[in-house]
FIMIKE-594599 format. One line per 10 residues: number of its first residue (from 1); their letters; for each residue x, y, z of N, C-alpha, C. Coordinates in nm, 3 decimals, always signed. Each point is the difference from the previous one (the first is absolute). Layout:
BEGIN
NUM> a> X/Y/Z/X/Y/Z/X/Y/Z ~ ...
end
This chain:
BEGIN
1> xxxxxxxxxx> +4.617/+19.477/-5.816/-0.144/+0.010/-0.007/-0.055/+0.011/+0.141 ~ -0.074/+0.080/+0.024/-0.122/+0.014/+0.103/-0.163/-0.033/-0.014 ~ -0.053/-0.106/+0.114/-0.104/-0.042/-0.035/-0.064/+0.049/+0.110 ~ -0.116/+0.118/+0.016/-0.085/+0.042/+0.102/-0.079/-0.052/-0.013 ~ -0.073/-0.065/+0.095/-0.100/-0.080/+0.039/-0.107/+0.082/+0.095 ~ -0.076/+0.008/-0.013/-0.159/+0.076/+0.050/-0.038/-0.096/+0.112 ~ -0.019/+0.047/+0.123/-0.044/-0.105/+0.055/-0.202/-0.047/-0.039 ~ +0.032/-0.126/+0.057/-0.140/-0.065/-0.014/+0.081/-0.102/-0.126 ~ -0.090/-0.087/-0.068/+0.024/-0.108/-0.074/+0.148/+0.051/-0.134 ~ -0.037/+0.104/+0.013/+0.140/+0.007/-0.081/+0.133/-0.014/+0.061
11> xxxxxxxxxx> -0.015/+0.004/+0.151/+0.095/-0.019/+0.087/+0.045/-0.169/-0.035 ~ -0.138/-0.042/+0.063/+0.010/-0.154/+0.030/+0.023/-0.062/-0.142 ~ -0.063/+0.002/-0.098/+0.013/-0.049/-0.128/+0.158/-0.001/-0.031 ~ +0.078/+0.111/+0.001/+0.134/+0.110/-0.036/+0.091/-0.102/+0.052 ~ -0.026/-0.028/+0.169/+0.061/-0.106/+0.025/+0.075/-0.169/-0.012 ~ -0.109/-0.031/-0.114/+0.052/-0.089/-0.096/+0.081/+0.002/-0.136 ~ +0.051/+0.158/-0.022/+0.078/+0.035/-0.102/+0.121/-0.042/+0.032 ~ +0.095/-0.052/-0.103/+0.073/-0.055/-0.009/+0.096/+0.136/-0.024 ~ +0.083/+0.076/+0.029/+0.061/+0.117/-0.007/+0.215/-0.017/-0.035 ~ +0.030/+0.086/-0.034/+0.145/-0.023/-0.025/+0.034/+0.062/+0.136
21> xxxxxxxxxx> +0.150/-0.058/+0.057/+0.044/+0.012/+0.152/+0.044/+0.186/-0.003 ~ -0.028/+0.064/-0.144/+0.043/+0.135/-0.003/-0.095/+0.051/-0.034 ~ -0.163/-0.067/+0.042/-0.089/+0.095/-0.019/-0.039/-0.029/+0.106 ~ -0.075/+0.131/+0.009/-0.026/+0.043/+0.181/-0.188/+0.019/+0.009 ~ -0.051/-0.051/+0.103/-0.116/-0.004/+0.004/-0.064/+0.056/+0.115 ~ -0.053/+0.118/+0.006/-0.058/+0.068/+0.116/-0.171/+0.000/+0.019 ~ -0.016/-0.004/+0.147/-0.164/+0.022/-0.033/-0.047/+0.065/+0.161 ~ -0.091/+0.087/-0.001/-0.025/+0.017/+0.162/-0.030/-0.122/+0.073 ~ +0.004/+0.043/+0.160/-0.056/-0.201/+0.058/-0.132/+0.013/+0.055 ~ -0.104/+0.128/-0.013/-0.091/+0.019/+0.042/-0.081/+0.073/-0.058
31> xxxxxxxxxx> -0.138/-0.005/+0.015/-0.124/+0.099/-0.070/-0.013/+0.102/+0.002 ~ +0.034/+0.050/+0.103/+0.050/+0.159/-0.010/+0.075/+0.044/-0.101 ~ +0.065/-0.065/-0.068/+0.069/+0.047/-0.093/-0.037/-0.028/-0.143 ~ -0.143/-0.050/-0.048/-0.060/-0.044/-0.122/+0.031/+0.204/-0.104 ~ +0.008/-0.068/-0.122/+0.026/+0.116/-0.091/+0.155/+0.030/+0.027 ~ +0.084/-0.066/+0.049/+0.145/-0.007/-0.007/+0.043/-0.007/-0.107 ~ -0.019/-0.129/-0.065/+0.072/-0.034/-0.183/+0.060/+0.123/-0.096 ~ -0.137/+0.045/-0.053/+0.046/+0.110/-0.096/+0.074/+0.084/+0.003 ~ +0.034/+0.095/+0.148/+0.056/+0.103/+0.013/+0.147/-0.043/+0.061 ~ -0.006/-0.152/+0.039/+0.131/-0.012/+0.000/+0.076/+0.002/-0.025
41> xxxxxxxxxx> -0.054/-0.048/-0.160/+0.031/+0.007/-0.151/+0.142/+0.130/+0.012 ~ -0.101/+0.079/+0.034/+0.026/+0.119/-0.033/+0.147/+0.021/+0.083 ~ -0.018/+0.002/+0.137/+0.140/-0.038/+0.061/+0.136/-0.030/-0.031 ~ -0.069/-0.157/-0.043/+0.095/-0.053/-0.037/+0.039/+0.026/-0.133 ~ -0.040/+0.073/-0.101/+0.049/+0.030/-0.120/+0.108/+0.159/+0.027 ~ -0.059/+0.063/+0.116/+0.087/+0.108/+0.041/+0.122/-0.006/+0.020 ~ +0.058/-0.117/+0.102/+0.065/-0.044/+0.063/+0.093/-0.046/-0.117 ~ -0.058/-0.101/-0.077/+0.060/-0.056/-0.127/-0.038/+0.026/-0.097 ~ +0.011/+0.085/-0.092/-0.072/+0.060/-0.150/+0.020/-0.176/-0.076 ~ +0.076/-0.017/+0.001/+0.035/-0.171/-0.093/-0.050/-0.137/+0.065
51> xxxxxxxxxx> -0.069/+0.024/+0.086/-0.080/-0.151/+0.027/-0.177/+0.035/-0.045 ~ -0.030/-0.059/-0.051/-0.143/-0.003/-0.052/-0.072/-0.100/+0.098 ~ -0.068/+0.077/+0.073/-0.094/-0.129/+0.148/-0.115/-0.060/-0.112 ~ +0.007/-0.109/+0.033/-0.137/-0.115/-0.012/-0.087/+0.037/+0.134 ~ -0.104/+0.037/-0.050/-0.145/+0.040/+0.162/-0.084/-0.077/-0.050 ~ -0.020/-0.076/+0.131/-0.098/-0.046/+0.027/-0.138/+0.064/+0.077 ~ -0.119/+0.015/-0.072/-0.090/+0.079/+0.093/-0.123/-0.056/-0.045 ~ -0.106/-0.021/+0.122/-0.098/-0.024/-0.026/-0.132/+0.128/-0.038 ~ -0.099/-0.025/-0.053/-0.079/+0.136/-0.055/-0.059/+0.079/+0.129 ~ -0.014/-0.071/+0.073/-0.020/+0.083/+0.169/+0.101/+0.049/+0.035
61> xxxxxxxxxx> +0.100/-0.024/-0.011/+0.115/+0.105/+0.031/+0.038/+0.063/-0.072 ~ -0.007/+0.023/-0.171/+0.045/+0.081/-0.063/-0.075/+0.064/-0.026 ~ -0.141/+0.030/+0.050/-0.087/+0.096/+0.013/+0.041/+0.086/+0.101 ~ +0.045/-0.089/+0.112/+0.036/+0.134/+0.068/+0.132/+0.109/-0.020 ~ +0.075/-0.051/-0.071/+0.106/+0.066/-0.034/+0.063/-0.008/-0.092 ~ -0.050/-0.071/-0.087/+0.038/-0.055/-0.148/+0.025/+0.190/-0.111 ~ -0.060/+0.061/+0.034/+0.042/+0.112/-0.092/+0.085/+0.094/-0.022 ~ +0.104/-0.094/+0.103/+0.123/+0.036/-0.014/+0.076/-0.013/-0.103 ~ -0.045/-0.057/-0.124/-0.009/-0.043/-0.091/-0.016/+0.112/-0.067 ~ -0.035/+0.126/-0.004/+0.017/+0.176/-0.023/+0.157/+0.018/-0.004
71> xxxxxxxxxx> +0.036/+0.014/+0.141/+0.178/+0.032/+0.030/+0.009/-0.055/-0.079 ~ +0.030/-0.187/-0.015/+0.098/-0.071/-0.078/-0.018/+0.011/-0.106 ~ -0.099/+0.037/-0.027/+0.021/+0.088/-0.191/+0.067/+0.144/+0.027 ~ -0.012/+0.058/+0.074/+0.043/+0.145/+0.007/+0.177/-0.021/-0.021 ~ +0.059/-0.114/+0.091/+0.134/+0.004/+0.024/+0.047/-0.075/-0.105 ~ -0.092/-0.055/-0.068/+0.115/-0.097/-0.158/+0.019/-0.134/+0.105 ~ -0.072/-0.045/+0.128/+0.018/-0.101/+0.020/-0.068/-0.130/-0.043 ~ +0.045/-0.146/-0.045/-0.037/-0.098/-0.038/-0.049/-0.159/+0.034 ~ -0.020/+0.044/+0.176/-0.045/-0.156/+0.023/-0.131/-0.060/-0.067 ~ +0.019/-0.191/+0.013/-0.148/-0.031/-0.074/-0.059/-0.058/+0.139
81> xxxxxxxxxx> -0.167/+0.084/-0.012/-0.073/-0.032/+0.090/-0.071/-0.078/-0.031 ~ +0.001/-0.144/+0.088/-0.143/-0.122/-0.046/-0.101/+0.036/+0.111 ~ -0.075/+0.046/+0.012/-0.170/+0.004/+0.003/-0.027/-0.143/+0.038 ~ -0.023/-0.058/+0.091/-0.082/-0.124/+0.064/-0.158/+0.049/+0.001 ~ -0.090/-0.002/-0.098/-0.126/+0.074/-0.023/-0.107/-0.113/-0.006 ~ -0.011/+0.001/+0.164/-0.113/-0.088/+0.071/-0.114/+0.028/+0.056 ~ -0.018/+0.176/-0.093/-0.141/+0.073/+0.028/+0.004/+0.010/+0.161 ~ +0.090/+0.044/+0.108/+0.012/+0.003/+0.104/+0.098/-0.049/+0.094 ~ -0.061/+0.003/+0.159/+0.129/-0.029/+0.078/-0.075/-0.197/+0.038 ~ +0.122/-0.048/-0.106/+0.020/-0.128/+0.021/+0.054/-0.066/+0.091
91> xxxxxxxxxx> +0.044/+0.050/+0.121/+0.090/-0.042/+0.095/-0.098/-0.027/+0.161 ~ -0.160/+0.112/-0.060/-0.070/+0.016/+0.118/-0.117/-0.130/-0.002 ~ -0.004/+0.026/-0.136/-0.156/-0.089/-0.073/+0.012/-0.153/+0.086 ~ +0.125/-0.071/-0.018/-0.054/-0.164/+0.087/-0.008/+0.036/+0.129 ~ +0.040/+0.086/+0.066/-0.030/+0.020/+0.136/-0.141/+0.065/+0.015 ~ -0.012/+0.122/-0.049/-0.190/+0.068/+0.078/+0.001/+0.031/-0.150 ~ -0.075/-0.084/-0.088/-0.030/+0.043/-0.121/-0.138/+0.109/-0.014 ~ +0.001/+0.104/-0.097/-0.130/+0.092/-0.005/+0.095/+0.093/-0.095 ~ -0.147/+0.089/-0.076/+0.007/+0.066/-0.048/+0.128/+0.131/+0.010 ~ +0.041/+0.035/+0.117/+0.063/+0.077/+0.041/+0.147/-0.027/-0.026
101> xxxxxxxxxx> +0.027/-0.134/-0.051/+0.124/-0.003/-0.070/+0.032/-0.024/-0.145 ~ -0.115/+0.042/-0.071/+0.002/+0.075/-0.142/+0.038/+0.154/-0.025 ~ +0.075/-0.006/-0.127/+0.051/+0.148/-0.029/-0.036/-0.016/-0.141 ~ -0.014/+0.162/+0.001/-0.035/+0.021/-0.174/+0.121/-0.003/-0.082 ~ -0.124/-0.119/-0.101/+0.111/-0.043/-0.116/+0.098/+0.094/-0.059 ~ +0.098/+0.024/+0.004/+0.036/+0.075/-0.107/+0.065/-0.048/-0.121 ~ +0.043/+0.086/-0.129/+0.089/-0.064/-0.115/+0.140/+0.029/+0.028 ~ +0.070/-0.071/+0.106/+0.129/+0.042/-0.007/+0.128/-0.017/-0.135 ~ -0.079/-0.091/-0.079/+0.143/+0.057/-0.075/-0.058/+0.115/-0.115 ~ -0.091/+0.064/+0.030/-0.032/+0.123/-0.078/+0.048/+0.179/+0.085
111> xxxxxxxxxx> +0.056/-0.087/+0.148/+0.077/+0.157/+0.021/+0.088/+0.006/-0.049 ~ +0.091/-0.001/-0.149/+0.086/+0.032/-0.036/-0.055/+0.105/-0.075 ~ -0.086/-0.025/-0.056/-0.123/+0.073/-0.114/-0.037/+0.129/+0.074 ~ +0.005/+0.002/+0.152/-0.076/+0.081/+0.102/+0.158/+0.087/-0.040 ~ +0.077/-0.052/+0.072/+0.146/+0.048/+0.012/+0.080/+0.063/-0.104 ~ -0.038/-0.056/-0.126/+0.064/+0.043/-0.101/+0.159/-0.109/-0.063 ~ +0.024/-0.055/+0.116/+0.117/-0.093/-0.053/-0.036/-0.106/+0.080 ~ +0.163/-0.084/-0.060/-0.051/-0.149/+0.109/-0.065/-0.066/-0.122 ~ -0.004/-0.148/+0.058/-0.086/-0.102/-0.082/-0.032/-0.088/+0.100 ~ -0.165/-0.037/-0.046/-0.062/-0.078/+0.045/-0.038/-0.136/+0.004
121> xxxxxxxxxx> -0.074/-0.112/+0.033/-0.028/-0.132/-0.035/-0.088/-0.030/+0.078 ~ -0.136/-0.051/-0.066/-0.089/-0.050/+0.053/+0.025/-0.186/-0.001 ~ -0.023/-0.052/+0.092/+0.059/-0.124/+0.011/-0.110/-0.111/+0.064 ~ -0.055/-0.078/-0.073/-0.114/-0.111/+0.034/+0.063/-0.102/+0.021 ~ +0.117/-0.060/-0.062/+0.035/-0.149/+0.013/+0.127/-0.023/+0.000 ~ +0.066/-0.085/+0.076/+0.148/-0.023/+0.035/+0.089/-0.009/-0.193 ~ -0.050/-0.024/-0.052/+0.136/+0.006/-0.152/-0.012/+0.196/-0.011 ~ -0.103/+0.062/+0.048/-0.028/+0.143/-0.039/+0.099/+0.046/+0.123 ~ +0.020/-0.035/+0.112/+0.043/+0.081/+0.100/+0.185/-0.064/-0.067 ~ +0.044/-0.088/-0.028/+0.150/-0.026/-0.036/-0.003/+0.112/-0.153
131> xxxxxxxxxx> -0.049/-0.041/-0.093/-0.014/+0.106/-0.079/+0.035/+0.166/-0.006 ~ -0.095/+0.032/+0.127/-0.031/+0.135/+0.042/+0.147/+0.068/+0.065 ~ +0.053/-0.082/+0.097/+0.159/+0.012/+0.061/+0.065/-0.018/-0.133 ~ +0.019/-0.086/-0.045/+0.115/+0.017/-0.124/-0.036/+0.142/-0.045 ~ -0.107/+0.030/-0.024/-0.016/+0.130/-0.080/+0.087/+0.112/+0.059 ~ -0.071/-0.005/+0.129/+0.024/+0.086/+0.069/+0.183/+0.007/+0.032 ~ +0.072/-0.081/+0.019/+0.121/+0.020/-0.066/+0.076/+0.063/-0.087 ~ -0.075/+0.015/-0.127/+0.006/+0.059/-0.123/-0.013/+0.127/+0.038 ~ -0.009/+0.075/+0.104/-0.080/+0.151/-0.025/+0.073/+0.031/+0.141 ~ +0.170/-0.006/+0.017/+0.044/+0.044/+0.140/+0.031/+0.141/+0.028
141> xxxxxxxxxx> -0.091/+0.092/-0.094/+0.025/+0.106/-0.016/-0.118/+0.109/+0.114 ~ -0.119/-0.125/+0.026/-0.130/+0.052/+0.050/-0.068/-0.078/+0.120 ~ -0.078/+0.032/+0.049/-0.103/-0.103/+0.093/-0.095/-0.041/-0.070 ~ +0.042/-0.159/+0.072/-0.133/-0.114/-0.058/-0.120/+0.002/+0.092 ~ -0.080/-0.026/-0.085/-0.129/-0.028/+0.128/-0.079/-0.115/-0.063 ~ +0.017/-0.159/+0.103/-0.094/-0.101/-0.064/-0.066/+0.020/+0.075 ~ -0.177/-0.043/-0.041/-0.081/+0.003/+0.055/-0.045/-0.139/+0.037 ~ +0.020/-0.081/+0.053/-0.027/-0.179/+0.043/-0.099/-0.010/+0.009 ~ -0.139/-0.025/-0.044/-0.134/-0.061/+0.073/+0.031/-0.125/+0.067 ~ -0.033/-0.019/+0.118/-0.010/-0.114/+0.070/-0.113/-0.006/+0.063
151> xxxxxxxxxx> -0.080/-0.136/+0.026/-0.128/-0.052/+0.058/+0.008/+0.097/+0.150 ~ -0.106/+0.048/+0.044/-0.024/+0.056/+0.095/+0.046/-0.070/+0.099 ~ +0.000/-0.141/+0.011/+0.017/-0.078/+0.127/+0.142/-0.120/-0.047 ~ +0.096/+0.070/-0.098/+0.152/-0.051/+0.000/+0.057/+0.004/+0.128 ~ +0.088/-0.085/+0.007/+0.082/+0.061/+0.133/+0.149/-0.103/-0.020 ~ +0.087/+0.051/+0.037/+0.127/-0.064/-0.001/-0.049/-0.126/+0.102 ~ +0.122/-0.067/+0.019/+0.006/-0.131/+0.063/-0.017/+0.037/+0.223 ~ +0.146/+0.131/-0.021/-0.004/-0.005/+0.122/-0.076/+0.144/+0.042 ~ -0.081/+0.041/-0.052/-0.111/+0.091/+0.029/-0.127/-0.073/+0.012 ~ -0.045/-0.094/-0.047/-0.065/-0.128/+0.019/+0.009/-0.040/+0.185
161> xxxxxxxxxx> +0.108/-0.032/-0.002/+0.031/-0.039/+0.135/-0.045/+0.065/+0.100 ~ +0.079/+0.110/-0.005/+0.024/+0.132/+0.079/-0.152/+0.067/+0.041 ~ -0.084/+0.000/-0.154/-0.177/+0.019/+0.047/-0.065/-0.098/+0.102 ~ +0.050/-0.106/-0.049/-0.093/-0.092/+0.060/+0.046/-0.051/+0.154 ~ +0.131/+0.039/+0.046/+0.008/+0.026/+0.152/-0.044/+0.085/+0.062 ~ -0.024/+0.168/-0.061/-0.002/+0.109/+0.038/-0.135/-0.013/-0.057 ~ -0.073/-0.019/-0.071/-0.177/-0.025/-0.012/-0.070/-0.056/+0.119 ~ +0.033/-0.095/+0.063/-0.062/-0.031/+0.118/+0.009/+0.054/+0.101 ~ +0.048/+0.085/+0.050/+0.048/+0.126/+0.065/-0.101/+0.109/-0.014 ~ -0.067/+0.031/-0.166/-0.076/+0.103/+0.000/-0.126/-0.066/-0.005
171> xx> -0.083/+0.132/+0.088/-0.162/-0.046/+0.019/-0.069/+0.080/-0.048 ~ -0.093/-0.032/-0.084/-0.108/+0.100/-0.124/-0.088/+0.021/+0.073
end
């Protein structure tokens, strides 16, 4: 198994996954590289047709490159993408919070519908998101896409941290 991790809180969050010593976990180490996840996907399914990546991506980054999600229907490829869908870039908000780190909502688990294959999951509450993965198991034939709502102002433990050293640093 391969677990791509998006940087920003899916990074930091990702980091508390408990992983098998034969699954491998990659993620960029810098912002320059946001919209990494999805198309890594893609990579790494090249490389290995038989590992199915777990991505991690937040909705600010899979806006920017999330429709890569086209190819991986084009190629018969099957990773499941979880959507961290915090209506924006959650990683900026405790540091210089404003408007400017909102993105438009979208229905991500209705691009399958867009796409034509694939299955989707809209996901409000932790028994729906274990649910939604089991499902998504069931169907290793296609790409998953959960869609997670999370509170605008969630944040992992050590993204928490990490803001609030690097918040005092920035001046509004």
């Amino acid at each position: 198994m391969i677990v791509l991790a998006e940087i920003g809180d899916a990074l930091f969050g990702g980091l508390d996954l408990f992983v098998h010593n034969k699954t491998r976990f990659l993620s960029p180490a810098y912002y320059a590289s946001l919209g990494f996840a999805v198309p890594a996907s893609l990579g790494a399914q090249c490389a290995n047709p038989n590992v199915r990546p777990i991505v991690l991506v937040g909705d600010g980054a899979f806006q920017m490159t999330g429709m890569e999600l086209s190819t991986i229907a084009r190629y018969d490829f099957n990773p499941i993408v979880i959507v961290l869908n915090n209506r924006g870039y959650g990683t900026e908000r405790p540091m210089l919070d404003g408007k400017f780190n909102d993105v438009l909502l979208w229905n991500y688990h209705r691009l399958p519908e867009l796409l034509g294959t694939g299955r989707g999951f809209e996901i409000w509450y932790e028994d729906e998101l274990e649910a939604a993965l089991l499902k998504s198991r069931s169907h290793p034939d296609t790409f998953c896409i959960l869609n997670v709502h999370l509170d605008p102002n969630d944040s992992s433990r050590s993204l928490k941290q990490l803001t609030a050293a690097l918040g005092k640093k920035v001046i509004a």
